[in-house]
C-alpha positions as CSV (number, residue, x, y, z in Angstrom):
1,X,110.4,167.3,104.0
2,X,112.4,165.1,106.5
3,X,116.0,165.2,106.5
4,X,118.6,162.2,108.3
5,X,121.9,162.5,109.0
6,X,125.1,160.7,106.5
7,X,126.1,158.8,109.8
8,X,122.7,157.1,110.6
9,X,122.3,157.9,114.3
10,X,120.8,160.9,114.6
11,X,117.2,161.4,114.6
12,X,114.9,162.7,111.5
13,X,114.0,166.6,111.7
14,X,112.0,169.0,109.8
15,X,114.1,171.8,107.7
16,X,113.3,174.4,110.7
17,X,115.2,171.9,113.1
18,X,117.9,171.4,110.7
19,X,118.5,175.2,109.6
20,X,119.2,175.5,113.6
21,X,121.3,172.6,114.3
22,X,124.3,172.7,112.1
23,X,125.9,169.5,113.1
24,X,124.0,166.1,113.9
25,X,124.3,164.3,116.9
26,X,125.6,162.0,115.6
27,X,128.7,164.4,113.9
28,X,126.9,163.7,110.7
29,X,125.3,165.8,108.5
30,X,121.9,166.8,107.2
31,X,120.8,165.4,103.8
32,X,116.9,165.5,102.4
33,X,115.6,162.1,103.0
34,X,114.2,161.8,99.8
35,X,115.2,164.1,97.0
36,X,112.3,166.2,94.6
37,X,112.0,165.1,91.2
38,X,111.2,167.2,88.0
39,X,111.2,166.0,84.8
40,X,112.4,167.5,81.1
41,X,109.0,169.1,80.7
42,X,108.7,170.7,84.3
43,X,111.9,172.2,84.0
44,X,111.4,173.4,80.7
45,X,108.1,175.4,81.7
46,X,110.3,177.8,84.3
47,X,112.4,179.1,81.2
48,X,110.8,182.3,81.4
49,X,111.0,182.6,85.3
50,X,112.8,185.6,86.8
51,X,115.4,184.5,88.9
52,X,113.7,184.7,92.5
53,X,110.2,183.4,91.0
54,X,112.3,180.2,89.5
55,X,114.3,179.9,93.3
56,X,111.1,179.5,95.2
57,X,110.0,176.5,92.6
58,X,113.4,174.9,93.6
59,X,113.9,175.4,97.3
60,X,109.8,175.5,98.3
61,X,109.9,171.6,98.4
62,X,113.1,171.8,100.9
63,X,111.0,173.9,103.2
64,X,107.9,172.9,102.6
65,X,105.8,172.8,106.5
66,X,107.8,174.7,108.1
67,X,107.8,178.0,105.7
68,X,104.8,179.9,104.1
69,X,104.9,179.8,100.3
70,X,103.8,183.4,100.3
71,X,106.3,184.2,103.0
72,X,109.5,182.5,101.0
73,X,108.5,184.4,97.8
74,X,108.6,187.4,99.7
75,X,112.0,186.4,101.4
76,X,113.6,185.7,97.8
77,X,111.8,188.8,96.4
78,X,113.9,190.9,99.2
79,X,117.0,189.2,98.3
80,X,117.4,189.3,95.2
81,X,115.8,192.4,94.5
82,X,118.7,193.5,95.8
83,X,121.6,192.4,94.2
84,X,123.7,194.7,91.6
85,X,122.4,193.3,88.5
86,X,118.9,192.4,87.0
87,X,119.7,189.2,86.0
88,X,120.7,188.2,89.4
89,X,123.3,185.4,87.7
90,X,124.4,186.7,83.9
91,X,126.7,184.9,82.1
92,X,129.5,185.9,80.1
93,X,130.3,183.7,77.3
94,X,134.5,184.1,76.7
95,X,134.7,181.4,74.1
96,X,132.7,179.0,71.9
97,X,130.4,177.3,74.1
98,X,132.0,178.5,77.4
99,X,130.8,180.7,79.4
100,X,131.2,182.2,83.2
101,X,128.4,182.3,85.6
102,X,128.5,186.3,87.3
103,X,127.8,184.8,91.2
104,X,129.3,188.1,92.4
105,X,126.4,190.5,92.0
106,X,125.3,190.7,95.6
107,X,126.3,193.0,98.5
108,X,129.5,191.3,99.4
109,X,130.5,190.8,95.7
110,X,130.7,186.2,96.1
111,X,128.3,183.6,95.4
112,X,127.9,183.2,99.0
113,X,125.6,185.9,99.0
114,X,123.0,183.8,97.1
115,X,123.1,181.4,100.4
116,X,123.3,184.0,103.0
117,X,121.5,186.7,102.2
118,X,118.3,184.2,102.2
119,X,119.5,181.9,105.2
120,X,119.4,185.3,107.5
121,X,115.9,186.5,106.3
122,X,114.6,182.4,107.3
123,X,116.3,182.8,110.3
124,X,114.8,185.7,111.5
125,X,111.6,184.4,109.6
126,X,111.6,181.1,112.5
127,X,112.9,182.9,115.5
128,X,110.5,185.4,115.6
129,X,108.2,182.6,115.6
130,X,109.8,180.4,118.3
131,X,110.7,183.3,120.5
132,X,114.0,182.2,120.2
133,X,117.3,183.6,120.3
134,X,120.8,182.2,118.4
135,X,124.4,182.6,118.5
136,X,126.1,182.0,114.9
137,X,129.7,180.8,115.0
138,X,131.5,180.3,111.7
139,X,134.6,180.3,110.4
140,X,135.8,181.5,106.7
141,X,138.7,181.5,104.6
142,X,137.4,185.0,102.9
143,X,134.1,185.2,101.3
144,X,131.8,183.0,104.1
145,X,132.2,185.5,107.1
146,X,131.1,188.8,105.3
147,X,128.5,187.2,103.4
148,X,127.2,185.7,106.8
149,X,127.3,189.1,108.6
150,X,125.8,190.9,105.2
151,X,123.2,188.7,105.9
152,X,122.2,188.3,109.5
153,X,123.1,191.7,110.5
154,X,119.8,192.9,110.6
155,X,118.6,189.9,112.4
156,X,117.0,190.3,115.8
157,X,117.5,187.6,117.0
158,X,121.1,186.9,116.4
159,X,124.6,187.2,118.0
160,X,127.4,186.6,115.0
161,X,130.8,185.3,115.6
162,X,133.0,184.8,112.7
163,X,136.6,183.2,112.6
164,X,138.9,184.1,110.5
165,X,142.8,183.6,110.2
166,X,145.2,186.5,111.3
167,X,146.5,188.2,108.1
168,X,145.6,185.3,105.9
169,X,142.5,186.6,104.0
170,X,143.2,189.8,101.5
171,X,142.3,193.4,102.7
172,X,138.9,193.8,100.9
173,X,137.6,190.5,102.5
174,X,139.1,191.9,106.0
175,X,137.3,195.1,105.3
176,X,134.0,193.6,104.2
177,X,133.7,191.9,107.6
178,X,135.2,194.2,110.2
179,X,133.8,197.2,108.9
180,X,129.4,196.1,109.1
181,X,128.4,198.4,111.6
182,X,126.3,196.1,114.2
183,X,126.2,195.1,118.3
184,X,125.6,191.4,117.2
185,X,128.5,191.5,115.0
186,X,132.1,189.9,116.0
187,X,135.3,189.5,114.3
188,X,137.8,187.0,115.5
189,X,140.8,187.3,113.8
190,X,142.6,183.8,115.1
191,X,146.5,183.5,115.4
192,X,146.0,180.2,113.0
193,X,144.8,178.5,109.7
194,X,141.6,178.1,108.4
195,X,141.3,174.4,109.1
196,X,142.2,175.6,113.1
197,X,139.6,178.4,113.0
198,X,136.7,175.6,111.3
199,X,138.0,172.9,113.7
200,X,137.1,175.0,116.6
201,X,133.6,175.9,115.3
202,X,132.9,172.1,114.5
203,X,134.4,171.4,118.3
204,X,132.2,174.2,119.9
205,X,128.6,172.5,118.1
206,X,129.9,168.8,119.6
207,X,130.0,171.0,123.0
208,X,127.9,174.3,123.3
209,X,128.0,173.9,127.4
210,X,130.1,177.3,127.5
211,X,126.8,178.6,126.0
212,X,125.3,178.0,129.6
213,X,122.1,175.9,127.7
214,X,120.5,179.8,127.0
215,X,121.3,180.0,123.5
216,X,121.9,177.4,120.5
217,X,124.4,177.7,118.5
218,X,123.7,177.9,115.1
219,X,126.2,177.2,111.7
220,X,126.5,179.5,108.9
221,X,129.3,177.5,106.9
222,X,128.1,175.6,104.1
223,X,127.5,172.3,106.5
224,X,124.0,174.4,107.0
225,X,121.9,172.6,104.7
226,X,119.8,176.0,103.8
227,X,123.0,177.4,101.8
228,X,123.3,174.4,99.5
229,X,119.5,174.5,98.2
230,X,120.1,177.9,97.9
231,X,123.1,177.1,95.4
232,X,120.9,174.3,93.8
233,X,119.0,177.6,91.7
234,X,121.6,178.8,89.9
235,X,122.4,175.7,88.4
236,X,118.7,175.5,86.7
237,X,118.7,179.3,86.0
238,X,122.4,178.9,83.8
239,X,120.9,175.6,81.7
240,X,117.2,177.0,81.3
241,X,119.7,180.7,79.7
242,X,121.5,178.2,77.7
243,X,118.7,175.8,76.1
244,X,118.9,173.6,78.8
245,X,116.7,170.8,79.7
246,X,116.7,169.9,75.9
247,X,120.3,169.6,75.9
248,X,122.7,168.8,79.2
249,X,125.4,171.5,80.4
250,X,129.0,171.1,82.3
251,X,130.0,173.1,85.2
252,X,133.3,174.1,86.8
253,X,133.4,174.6,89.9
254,X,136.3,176.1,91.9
255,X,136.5,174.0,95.1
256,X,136.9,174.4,98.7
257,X,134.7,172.9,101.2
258,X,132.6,171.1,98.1
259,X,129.5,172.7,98.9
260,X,129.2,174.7,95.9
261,X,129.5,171.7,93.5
262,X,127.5,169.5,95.5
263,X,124.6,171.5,95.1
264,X,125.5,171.2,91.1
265,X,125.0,167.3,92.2
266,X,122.2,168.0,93.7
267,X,120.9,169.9,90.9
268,X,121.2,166.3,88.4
269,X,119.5,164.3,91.0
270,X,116.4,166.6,91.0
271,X,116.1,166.1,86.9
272,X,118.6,168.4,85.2
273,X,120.4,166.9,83.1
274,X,124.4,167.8,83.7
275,X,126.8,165.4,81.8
276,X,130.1,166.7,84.0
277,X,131.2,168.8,87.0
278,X,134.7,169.2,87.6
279,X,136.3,170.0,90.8
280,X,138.7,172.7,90.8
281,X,141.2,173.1,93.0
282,X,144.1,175.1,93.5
283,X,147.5,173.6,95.6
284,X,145.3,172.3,98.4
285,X,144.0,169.3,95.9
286,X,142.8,167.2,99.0
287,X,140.0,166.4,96.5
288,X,142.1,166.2,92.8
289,X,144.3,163.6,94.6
290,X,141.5,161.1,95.9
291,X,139.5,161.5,92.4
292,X,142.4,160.9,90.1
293,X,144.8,158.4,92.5
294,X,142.0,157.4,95.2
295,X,144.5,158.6,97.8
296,X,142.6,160.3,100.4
297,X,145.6,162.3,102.7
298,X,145.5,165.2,104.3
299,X,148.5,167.6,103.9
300,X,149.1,170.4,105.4
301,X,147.9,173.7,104.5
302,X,149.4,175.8,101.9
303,X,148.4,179.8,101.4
304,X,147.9,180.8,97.9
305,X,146.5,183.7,96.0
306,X,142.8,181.7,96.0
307,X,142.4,182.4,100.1
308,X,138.6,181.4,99.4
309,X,140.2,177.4,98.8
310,X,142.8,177.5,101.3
311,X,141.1,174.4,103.1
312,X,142.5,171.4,103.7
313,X,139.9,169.3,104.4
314,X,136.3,169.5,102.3
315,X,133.2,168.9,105.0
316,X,130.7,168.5,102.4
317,X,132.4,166.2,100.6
318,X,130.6,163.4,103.0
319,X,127.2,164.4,101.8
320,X,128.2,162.8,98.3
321,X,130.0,159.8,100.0
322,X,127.0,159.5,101.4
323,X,125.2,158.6,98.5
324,X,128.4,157.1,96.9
325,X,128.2,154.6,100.0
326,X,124.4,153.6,98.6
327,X,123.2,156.1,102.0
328,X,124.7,153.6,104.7
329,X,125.4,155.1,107.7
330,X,127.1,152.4,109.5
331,X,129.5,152.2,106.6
332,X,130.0,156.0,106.5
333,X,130.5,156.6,109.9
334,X,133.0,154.3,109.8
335,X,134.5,155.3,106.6
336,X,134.5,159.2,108.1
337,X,136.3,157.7,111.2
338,X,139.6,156.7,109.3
339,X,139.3,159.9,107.5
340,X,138.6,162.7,110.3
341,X,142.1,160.5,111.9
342,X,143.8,162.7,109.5
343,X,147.0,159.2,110.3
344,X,147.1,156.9,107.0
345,X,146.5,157.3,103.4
346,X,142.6,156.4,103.1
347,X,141.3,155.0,99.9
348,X,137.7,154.2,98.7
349,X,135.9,151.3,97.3
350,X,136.6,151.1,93.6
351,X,133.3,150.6,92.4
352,X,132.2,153.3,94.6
353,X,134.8,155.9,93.2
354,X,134.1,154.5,89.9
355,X,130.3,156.0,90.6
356,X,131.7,159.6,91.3
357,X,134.1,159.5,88.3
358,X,131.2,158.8,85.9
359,X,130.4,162.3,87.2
360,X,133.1,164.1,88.5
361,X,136.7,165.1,87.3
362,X,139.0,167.1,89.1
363,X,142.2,169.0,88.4
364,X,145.3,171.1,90.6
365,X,145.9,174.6,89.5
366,X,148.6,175.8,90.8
367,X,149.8,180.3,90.7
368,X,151.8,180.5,88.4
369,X,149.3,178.8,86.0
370,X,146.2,180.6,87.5
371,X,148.0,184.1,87.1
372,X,148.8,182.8,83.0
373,X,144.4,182.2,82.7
374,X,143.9,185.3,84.1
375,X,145.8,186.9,81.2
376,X,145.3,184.8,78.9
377,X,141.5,185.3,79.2
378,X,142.1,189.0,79.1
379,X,143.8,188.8,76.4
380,X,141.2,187.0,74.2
381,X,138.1,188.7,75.7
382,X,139.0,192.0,77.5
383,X,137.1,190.2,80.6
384,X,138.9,189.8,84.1
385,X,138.7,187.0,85.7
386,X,139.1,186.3,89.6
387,X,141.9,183.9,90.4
388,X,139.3,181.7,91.8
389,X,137.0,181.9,88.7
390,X,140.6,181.4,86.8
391,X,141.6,178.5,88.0
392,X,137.5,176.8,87.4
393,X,138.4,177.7,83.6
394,X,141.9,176.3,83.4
395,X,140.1,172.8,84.5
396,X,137.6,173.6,82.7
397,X,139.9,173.9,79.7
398,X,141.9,171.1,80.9
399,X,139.1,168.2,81.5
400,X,136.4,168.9,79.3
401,X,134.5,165.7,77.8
402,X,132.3,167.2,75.2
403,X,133.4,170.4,73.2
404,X,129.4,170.4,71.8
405,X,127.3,171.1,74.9
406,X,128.1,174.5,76.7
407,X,130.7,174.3,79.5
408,X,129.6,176.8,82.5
409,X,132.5,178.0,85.1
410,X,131.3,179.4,88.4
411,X,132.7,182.9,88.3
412,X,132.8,183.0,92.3
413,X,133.7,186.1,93.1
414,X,134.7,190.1,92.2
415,X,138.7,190.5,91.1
416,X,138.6,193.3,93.1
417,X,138.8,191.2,96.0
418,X,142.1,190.2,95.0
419,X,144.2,192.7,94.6
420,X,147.6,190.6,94.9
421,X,146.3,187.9,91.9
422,X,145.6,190.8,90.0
423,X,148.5,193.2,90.1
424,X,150.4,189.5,89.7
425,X,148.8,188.8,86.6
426,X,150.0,192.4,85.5
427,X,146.6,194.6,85.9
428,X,145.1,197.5,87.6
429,X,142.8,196.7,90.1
430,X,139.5,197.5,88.9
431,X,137.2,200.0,90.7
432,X,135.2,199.0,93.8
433,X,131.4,198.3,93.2
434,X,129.6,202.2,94.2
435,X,128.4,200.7,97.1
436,X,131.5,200.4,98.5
437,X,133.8,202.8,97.3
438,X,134.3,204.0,101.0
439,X,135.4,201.1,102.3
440,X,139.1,201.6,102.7
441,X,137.9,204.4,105.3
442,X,135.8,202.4,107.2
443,X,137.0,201.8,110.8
444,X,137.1,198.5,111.1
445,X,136.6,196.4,114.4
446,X,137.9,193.1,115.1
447,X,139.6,190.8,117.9
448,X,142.7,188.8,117.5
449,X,142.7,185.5,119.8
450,X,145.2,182.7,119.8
451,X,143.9,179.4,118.1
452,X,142.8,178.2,121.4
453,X,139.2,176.6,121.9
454,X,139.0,177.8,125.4
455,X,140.1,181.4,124.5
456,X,137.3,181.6,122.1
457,X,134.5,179.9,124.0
458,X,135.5,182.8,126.8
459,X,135.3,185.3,124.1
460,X,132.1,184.4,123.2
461,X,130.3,184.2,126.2
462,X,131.4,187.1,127.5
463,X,129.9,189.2,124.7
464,X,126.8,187.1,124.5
465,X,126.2,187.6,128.0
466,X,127.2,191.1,128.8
């Protein structure tokens, strides 16, 4: 498998080359070159596949040459095996024909676990083979950063920073980073936003030289094309649980940096058949307002009880221009240019938003109406939702095309990870998972630096180099 970059000046590399490169040269990034195909009946015959057995027949052909097909089973054996429930990804059905996919069964309770549990394990799997040493830098908005260090703390090979904004992500999420015990492991709590914190990761890949040319830095946010074909599996595991390939599904999928969904995109162009994914967004509708007004402006950030989709601007969301844009680089680059100026309303080529809408819809959500799903969901099932997974189900509710086929919302993460939605919405917080019931007595370790590139590049080397 080769993969290019959505800007067309980069050159072609192998999934080893691309799991360590984050960025392209080019400030593109990494799509497959060509894209596996199943059809109906191929699909069909992994119905009775347990989860990790039915992940190595979607993500083998993604790694294919540069990762033993023995050694990925093993890998997704390992992860999985470990995660809180059997089923890896149960669903919960709260109404006719609509149902919530459980992504919060792993060790840091989010569907970010599915990505980052297995991108640490094929990171160690390559270094160890290349003799080669990393740095991972990446920023998060709540769930990315302890999911990242969950995963890679074990890794020999690795020195993890993660960004995250001072006092903007909720206590549990904190906690769940700052308390991993580990000498590779770094918390930067930055005086800033989000968008600050990933700005300065994307600035540091476009120049690593305070990284002395000794070690490569190496992306853990969900630009890193190894998360998104982990993602890609749970979108065949829900369909094949619900009768699916024989008849098509619809997903929800509450939105941030469009990674998540793309890999429900992805999922359709390898055979599945999905019939609509809505994006789901809460106040920072970045997204919402370019599908339904093809107004592409960035505003400025807002913080909301969904910290996970406090972002203002979505990175993936070029991989599906790309394809939008019939995979022309020249055009893309250009297109990404006005864009990335973050100066003038930017809008799309009809017929080419007209391709995504055949697909996509979208829809705003904003707290007070996320707080009334949450109970209102309780109150016809007994079942909490997140306020992330809330807000998928309000679009959900709000956009569905076909009441006959099953509508899935990605159920993204644990409430008890949000303990100010939920006593909002007017409920206790449920109990931590038993594996970490101790964590509000874990001594936690973190550094708080202003939002200052230079600051953090000192930061870094310093404690890479010591």
């Amino acid at each position: 498998m080769k993969y290019i970059s959505t800007r067309g000046n980069a050159p072609e590399l192998t999934f080893e080359d691309v799991l360590l490169t984050g960025l392209a040269e080019d400030g593109g990034l990494y799509v497959p070159k060509d894209v596996p195909q199943y059809t109906l009946a191929e699909i069909e015959s992994w119905r009775d596949l347990p989860y990790a057995e039915l992940a190595h027949k979607v993500i083998y052909p993604f790694v294919e040459g540069c990762v033993d097909s023995d050694a990925l089973q093993t890998i997704l054996n390992d992860v999985y095996g470990g995660f809180g429930h059997k089923a890896v990804a149960p669903l919960q059905q709260i109404d006719h024909n609509e149902y919530v996919l459980e992504l919060f069964h792993g060790p840091t309770l989010a569907f970010k676990d599915f990505a980052l549990q297995t991108l640490g394990r094929l990171l160690d799997y390559v270094l160890e083979r290349r003799h080669e040493k990393v740095v991972i830098m990446g920023a998060t908005s709540g769930d990315t950063g302890s999911a990242a260090i969950e995963g890679t703390k074990a890794c020999r090979n690795v020195d993890i920073f993660i960004l995250h904004p001072h006092g903007k992500v909720s206590e549990v999420q904190r906690r769940q980073m700052t308390t991993v015990k580990g000498d590779n492991i770094y918390n930067i709590a930055i005086e800033g936003n989000f968008d600050q914190a990933q700005d300065m990761v994307k600035a540091s890949f476009g120049d690593q030289s305070f990284l002395k040319g000794e070690r490569k830095l190496v992306a853990v946010n969900s630009i890193n094309w190894a998360r998104i074909m982990s993602q890609i599996v749970y979108y065949f595991y829900s369909s094949l649980n619900l009768g699916g390939p024989l008849r098509p599904m619809a997903y929800s999928v509450p939105t941030g940096n469009f990674g998540d969904i793309f890999a429900g995109y992805m999922a359709k162009k390898m055979g599945l058949p999905i019939e609509q994914l809505v994006i789901a967004t809460n106040s920072n509708d970045v997204l919402h307002r370019l599908m339904s007004k093809n107004q592409y402006e960035v505003h400025p950030l807002q913080h909301t009880i969904t910290p996970s989709m406090d972002i203002a601007v979505s990175s993936n969301f070029e991989r599906l221009l790309f394809d939008l844009y019939d995979r022309d680089g020249k055009a893309l680059a250009e297109l990404m240019g006005r864009m990335n100026a973050k100066k003038d309303v930017v809008s799309l080529d009809e017929e080419k938003l007209a391709k995504a809408r055949a697909l996509f819809d979208s829809y705003a959500v904003n707290e007070d109406a996320t707080v009334k799903t949450m109970q209102e969901v309780f109150e016809e099932t007994g079942y909490l939702l997140d306020p992330h997974t809330a807000i998928g189900v309000k679009a959900a509710r709000e956009t569905r095309r076909n009441t006959n086929i099953p509508m899935i919302t990605l159920g993204t993460a644990h409430p008890v990870k949000f303990e100010d939605a939920v006593q909002r919405a007017g409920f206790d917080m449920p109990n931590l998972p038993h594996h970490l019931t101790d964590l509000m007595d874990r001594e936690e370790r973190l550094d708080v630096l202003p939002a200052d590139l230079a600051a953090v590049h000192k930061f870094i080397a310093e404690n890479t180099f010591k």
